[in-house]
Backbone as JSON, one array per atom type, in Angstrom:
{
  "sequence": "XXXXXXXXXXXXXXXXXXXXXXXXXXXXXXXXXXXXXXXXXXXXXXXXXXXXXXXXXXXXXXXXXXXXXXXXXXXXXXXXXXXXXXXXXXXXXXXXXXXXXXXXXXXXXXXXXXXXXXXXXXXXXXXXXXXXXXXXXXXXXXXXXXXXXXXXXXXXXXXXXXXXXXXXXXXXXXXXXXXXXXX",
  "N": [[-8.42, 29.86, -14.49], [-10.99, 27.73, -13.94], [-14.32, 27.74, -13.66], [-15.73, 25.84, -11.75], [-13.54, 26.0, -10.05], [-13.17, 28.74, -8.84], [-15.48, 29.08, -8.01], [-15.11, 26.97, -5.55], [-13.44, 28.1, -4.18], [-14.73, 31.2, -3.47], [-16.41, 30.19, -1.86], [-14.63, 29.31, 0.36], [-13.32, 31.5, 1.02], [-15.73, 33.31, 1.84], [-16.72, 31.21, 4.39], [-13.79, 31.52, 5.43], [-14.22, 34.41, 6.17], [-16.13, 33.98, 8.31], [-15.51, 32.46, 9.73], [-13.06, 33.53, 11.3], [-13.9, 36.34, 11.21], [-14.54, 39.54, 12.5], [-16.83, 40.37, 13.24], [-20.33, 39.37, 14.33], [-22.92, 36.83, 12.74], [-25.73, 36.64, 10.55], [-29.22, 34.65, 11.1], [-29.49, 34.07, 7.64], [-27.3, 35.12, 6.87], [-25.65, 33.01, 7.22], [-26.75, 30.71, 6.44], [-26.76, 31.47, 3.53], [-24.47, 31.16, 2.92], [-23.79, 28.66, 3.85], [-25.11, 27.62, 1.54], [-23.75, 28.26, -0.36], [-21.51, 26.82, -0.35], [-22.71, 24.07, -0.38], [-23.38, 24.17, -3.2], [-20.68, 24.45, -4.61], [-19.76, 22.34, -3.65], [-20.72, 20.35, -5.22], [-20.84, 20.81, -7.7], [-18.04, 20.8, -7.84], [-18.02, 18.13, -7.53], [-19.53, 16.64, -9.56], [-18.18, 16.12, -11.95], [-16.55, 13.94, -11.57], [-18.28, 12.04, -11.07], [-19.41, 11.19, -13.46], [-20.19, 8.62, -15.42], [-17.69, 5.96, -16.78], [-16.74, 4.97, -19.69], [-16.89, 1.26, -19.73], [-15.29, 0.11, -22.02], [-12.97, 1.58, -21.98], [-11.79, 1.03, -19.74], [-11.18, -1.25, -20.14], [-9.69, -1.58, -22.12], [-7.3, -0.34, -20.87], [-6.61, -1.87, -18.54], [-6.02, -3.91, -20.31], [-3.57, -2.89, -21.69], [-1.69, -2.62, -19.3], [-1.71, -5.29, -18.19], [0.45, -5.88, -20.45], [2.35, -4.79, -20.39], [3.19, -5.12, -17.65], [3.78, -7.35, -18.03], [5.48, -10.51, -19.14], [8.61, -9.17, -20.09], [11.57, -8.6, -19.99], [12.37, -6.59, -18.38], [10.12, -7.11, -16.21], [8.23, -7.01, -13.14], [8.07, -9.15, -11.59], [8.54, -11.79, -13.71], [7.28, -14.09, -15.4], [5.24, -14.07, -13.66], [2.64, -14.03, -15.05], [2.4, -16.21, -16.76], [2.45, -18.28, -14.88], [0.06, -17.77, -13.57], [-2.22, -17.41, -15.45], [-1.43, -20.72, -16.24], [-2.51, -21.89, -13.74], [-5.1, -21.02, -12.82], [-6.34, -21.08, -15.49], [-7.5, -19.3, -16.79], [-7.62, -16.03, -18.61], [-5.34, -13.32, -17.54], [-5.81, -10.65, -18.49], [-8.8, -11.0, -18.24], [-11.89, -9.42, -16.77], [-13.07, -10.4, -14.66], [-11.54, -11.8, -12.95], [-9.77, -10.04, -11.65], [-9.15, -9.25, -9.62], [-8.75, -11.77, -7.98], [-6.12, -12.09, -9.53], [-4.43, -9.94, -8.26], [-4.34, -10.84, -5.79], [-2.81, -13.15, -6.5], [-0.38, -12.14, -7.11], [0.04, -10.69, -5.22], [0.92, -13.07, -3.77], [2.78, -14.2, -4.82], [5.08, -11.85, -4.41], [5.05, -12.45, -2.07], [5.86, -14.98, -1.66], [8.27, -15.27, -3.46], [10.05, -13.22, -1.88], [10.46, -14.4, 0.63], [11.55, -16.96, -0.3], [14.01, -16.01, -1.43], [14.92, -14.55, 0.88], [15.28, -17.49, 2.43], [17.32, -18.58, 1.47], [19.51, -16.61, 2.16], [22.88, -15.43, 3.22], [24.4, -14.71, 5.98], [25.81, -12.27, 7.1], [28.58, -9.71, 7.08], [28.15, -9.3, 10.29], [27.04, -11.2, 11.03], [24.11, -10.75, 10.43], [21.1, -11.8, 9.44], [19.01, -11.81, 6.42], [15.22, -11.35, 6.87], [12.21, -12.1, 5.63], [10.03, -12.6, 6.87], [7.98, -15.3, 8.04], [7.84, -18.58, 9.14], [9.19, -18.74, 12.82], [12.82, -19.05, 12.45], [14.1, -20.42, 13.96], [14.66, -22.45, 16.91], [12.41, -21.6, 19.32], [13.6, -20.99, 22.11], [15.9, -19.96, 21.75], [18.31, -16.94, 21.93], [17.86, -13.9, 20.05], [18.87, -11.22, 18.19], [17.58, -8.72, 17.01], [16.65, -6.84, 13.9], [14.44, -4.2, 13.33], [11.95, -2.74, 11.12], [11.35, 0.25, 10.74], [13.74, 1.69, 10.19], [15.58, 0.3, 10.45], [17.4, 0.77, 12.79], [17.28, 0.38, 15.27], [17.72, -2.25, 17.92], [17.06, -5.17, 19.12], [17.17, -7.42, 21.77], [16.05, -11.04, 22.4], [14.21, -13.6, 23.42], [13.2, -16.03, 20.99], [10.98, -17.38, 20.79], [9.39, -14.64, 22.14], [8.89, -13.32, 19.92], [7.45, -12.13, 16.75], [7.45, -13.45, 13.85], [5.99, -13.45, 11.89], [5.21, -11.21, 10.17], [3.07, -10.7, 9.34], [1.06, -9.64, 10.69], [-0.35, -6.5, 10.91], [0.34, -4.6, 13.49], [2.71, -4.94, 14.44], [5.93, -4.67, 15.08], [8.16, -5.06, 11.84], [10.22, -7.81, 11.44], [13.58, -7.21, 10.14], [15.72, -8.61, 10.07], [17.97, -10.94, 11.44], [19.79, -12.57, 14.01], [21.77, -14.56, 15.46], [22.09, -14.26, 19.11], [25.57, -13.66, 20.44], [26.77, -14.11, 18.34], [27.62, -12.21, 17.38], [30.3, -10.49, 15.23]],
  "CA": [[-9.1, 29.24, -13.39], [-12.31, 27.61, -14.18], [-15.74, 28.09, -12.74], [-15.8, 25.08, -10.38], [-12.52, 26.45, -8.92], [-13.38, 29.91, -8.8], [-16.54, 28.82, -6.87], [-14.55, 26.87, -4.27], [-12.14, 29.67, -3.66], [-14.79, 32.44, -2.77], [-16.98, 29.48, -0.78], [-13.72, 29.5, 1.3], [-13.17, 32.74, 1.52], [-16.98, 33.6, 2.57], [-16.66, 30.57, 5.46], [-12.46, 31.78, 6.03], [-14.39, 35.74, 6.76], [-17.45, 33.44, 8.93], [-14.94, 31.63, 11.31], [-11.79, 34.66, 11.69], [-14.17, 37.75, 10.86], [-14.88, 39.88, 14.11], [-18.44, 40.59, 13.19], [-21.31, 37.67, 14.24], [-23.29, 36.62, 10.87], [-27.48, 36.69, 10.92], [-29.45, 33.43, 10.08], [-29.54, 34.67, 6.77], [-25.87, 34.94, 6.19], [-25.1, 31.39, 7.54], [-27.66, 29.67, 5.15], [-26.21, 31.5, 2.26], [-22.99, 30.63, 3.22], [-23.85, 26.54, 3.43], [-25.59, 27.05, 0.07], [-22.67, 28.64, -1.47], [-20.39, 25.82, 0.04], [-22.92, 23.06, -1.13], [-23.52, 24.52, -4.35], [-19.52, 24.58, -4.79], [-19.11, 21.44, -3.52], [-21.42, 19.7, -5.8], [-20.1, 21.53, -9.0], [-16.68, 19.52, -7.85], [-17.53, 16.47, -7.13], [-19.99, 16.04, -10.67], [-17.11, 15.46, -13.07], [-16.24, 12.56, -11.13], [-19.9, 10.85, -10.59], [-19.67, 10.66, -14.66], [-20.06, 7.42, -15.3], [-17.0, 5.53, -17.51], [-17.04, 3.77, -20.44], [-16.07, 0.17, -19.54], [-14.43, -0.59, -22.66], [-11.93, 2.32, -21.7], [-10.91, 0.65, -18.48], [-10.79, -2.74, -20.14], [-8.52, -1.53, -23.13], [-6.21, 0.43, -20.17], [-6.26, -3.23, -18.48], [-5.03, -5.01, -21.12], [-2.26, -2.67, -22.11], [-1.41, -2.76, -18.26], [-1.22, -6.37, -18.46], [0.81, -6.15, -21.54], [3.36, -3.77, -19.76], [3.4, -5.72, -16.8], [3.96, -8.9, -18.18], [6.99, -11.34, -18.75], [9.07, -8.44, -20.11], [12.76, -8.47, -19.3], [11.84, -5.73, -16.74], [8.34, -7.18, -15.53], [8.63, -6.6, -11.3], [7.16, -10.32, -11.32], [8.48, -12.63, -14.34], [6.5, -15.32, -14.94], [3.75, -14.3, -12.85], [1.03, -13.91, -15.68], [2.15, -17.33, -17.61], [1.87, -18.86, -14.17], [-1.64, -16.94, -13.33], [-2.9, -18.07, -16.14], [-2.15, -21.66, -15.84], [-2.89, -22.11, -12.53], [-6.49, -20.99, -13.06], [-7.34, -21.24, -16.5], [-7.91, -17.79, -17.11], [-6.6, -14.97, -18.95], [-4.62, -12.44, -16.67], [-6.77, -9.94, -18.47], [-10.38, -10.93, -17.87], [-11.99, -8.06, -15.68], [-13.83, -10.84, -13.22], [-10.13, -12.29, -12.36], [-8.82, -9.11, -11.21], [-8.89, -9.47, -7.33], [-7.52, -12.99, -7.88], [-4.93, -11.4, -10.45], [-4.22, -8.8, -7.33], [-3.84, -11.74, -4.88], [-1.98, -14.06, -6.78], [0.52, -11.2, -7.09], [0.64, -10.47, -3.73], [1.31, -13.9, -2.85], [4.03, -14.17, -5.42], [5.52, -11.72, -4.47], [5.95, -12.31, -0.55], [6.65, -15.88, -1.6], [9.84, -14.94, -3.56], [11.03, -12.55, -1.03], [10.84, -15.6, 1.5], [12.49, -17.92, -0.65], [15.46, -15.32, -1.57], [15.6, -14.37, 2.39], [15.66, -18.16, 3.33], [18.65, -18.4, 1.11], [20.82, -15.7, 2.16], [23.97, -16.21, 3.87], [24.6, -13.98, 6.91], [26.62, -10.59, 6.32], [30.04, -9.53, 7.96], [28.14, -8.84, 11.18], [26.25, -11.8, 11.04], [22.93, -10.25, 10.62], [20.53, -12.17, 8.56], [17.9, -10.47, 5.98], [14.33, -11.79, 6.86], [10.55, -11.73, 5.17], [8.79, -13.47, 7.37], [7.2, -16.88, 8.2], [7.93, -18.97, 10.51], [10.25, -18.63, 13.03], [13.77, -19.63, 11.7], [15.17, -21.01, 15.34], [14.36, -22.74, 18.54], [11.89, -20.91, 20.37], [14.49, -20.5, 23.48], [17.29, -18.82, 21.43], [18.17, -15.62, 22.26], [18.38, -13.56, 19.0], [19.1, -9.9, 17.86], [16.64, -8.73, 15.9], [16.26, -4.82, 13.9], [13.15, -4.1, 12.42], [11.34, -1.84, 10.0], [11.35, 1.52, 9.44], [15.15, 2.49, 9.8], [16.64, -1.01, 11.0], [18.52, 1.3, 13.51], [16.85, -0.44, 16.56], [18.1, -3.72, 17.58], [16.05, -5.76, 20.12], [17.82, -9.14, 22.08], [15.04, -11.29, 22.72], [14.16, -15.08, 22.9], [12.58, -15.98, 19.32], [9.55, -17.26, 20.56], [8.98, -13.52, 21.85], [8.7, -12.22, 18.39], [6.41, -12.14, 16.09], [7.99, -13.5, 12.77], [5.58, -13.69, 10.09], [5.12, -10.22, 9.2], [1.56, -11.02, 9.06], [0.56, -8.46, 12.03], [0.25, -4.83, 10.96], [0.8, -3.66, 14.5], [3.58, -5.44, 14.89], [6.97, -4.07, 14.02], [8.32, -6.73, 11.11], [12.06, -8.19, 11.56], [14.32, -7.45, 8.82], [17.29, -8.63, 9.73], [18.03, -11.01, 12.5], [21.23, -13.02, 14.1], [21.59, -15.43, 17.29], [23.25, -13.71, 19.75], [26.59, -14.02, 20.77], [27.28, -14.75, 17.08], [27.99, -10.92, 16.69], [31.61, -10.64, 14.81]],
  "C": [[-10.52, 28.88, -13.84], [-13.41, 27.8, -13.07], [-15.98, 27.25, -11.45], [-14.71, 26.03, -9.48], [-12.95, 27.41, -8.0], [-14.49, 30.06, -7.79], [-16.44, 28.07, -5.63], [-14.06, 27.9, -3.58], [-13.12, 31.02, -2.68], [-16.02, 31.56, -1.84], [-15.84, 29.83, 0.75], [-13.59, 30.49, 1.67], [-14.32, 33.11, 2.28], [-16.82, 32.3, 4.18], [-14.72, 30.97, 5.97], [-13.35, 33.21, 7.26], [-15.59, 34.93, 8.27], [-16.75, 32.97, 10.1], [-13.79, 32.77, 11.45], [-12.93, 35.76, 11.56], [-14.75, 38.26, 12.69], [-16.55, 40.34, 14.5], [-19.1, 38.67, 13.65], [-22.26, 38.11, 13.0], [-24.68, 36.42, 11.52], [-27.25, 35.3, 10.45], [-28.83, 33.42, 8.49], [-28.63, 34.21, 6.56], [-25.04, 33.78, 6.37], [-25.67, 30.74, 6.43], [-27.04, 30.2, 3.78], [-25.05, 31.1, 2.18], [-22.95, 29.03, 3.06], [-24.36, 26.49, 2.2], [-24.78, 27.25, -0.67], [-22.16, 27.66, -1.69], [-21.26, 24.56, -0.84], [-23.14, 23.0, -2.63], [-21.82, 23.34, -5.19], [-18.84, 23.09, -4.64], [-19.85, 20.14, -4.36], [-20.83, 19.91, -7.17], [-18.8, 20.71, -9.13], [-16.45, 18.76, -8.14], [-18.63, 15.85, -8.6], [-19.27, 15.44, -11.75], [-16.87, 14.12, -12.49], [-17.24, 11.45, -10.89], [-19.87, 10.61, -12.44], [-19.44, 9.0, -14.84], [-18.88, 7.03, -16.62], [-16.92, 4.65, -18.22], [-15.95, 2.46, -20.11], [-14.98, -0.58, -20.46], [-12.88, -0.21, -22.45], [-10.99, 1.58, -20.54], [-10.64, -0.98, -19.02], [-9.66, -2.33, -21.13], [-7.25, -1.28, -22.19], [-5.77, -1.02, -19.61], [-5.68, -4.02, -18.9], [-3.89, -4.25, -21.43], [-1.53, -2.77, -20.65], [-0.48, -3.82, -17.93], [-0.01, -6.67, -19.57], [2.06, -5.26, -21.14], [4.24, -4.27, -18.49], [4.07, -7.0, -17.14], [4.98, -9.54, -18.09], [7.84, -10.47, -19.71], [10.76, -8.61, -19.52], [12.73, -7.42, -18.06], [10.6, -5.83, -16.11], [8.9, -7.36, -14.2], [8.3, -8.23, -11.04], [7.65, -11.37, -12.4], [7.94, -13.9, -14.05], [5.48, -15.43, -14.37], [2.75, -14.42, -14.0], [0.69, -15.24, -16.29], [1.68, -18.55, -16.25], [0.0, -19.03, -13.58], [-2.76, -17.79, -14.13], [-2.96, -19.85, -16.53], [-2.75, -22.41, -15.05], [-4.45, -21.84, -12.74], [-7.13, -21.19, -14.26], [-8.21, -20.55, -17.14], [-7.05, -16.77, -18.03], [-6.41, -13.84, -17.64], [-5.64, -11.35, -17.21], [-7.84, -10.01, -18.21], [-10.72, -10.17, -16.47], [-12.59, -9.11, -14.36], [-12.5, -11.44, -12.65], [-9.2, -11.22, -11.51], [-8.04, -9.28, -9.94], [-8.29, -10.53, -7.37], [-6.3, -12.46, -8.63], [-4.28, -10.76, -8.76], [-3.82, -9.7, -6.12], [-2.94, -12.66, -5.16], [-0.53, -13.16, -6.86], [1.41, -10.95, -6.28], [1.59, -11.74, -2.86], [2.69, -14.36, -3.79], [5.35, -13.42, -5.15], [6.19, -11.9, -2.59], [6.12, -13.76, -0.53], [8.4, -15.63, -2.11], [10.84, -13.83, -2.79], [11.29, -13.6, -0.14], [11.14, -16.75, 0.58], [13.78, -16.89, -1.07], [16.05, -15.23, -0.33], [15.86, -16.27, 2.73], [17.11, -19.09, 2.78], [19.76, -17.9, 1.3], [21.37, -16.28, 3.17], [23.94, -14.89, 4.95], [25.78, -12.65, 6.66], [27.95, -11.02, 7.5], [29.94, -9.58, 9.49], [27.1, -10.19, 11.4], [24.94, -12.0, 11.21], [22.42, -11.01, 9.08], [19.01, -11.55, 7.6], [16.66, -11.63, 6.55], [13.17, -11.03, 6.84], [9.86, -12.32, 5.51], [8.26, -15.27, 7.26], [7.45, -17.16, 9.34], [9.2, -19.31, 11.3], [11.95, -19.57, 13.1], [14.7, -20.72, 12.88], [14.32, -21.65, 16.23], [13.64, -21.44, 19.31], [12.76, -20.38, 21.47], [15.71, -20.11, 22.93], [17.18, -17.77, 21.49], [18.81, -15.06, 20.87], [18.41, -12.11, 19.3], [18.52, -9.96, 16.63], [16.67, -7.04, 15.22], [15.14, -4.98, 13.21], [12.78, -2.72, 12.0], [11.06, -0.52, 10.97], [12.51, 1.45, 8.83], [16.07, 1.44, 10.05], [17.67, -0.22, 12.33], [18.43, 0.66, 15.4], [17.15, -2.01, 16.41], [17.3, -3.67, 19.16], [17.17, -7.52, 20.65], [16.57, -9.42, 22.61], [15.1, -12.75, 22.42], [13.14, -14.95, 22.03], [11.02, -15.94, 19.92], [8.4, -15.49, 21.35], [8.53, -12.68, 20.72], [7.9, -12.23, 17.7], [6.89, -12.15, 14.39], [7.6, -13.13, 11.27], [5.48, -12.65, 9.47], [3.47, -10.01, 8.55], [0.66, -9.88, 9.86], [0.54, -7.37, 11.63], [0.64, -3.62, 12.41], [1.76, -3.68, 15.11], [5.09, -4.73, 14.17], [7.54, -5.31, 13.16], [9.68, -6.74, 11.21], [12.24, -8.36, 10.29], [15.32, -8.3, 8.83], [17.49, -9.73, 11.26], [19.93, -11.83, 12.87], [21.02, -13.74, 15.86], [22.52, -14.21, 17.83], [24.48, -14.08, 20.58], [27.18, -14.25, 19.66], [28.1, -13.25, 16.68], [29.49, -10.72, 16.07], [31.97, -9.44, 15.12]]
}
């Protein structure tokens, strides 16, 4: 157990005996008690205020990139050769990141909505969907399940819904189907 630890542990313990113990504590023994704790909690949190050499996080970067990349198993093919000609950048350069991190994002909830606006309807005629815009006539009445467990189904006219998946308070439709279509 090292010394930081060792100096959390009996901080806790001294504030565990301070809030359960059946005795009341003087000034005194409160103030030593917050100095223990800030002591303890300073000792913690210094390893982490070290500052990091940047070349370290740029070398980890590029092998990242180099792991990630067009790879027979990259989660993304194609994204980095696109990335990069689309902007005119390398995928590694550290000021591209956040665009790297967005172009990503938008890659990847474009090819889920071009695979979903491909699929064919299942046995039950439930269709998969990732969002956009909505796939029907506003005044159709669909059956919809949505995210967590798909185990909830909802009938509802479309333009009730909230398709795009864009909303985080919204529940997002996985799966939908006109109704009356049910087999």
């Amino acid at each position: 157990m090292t010394d930081v630890t060792k100096d959390l542990l009996e901080a806790l313990k001294a504030a565990q005996a301070y809030v359960c113990g059946p005795t009341a504590w003087t000034q005194e023994q409160e103030d030593t008690l917050v100095e223990a704790m800030s002591k303890a909690i300073a000792a913690a949190e210094a390893p982490q205020a070290e500052p990091v050499d940047e070349r370290v996080i740029d070398r980890t970067w590029a092998r990242f990139c180099g792991a990630f990349g067009d790879g027979p198993d990259a989660p993304y093919p194609g994204m980095i050769a696109a990335f990069e000609t689309h902007y005119g950048q390398s995928f590694r350069d550290k000021e591209w990141r956040t665009e790297a991190a967005c172009w990503a994002a938008a890659w990847s909830k474009a090819t889920a909505r071009a695979e979903a606006a491909l699929a064919e309807p299942d046995a039950d005629g439930w269709i998969p969907w990732a969002g956009g815009k909505c796939p029907v006539p506003p005044d159709t009445l669909v059956d919809v399940k949505v995210k967590p467990r798909h185990e909830v189904m909802y009938r509802r006219f479309a333009r009730n819904l909230e398709w795009s998946h864009d909303d985080p308070w919204c529940n997002h439709i996985d799966f939908y189907r006109i109704a009356g279509e049910e087999k």
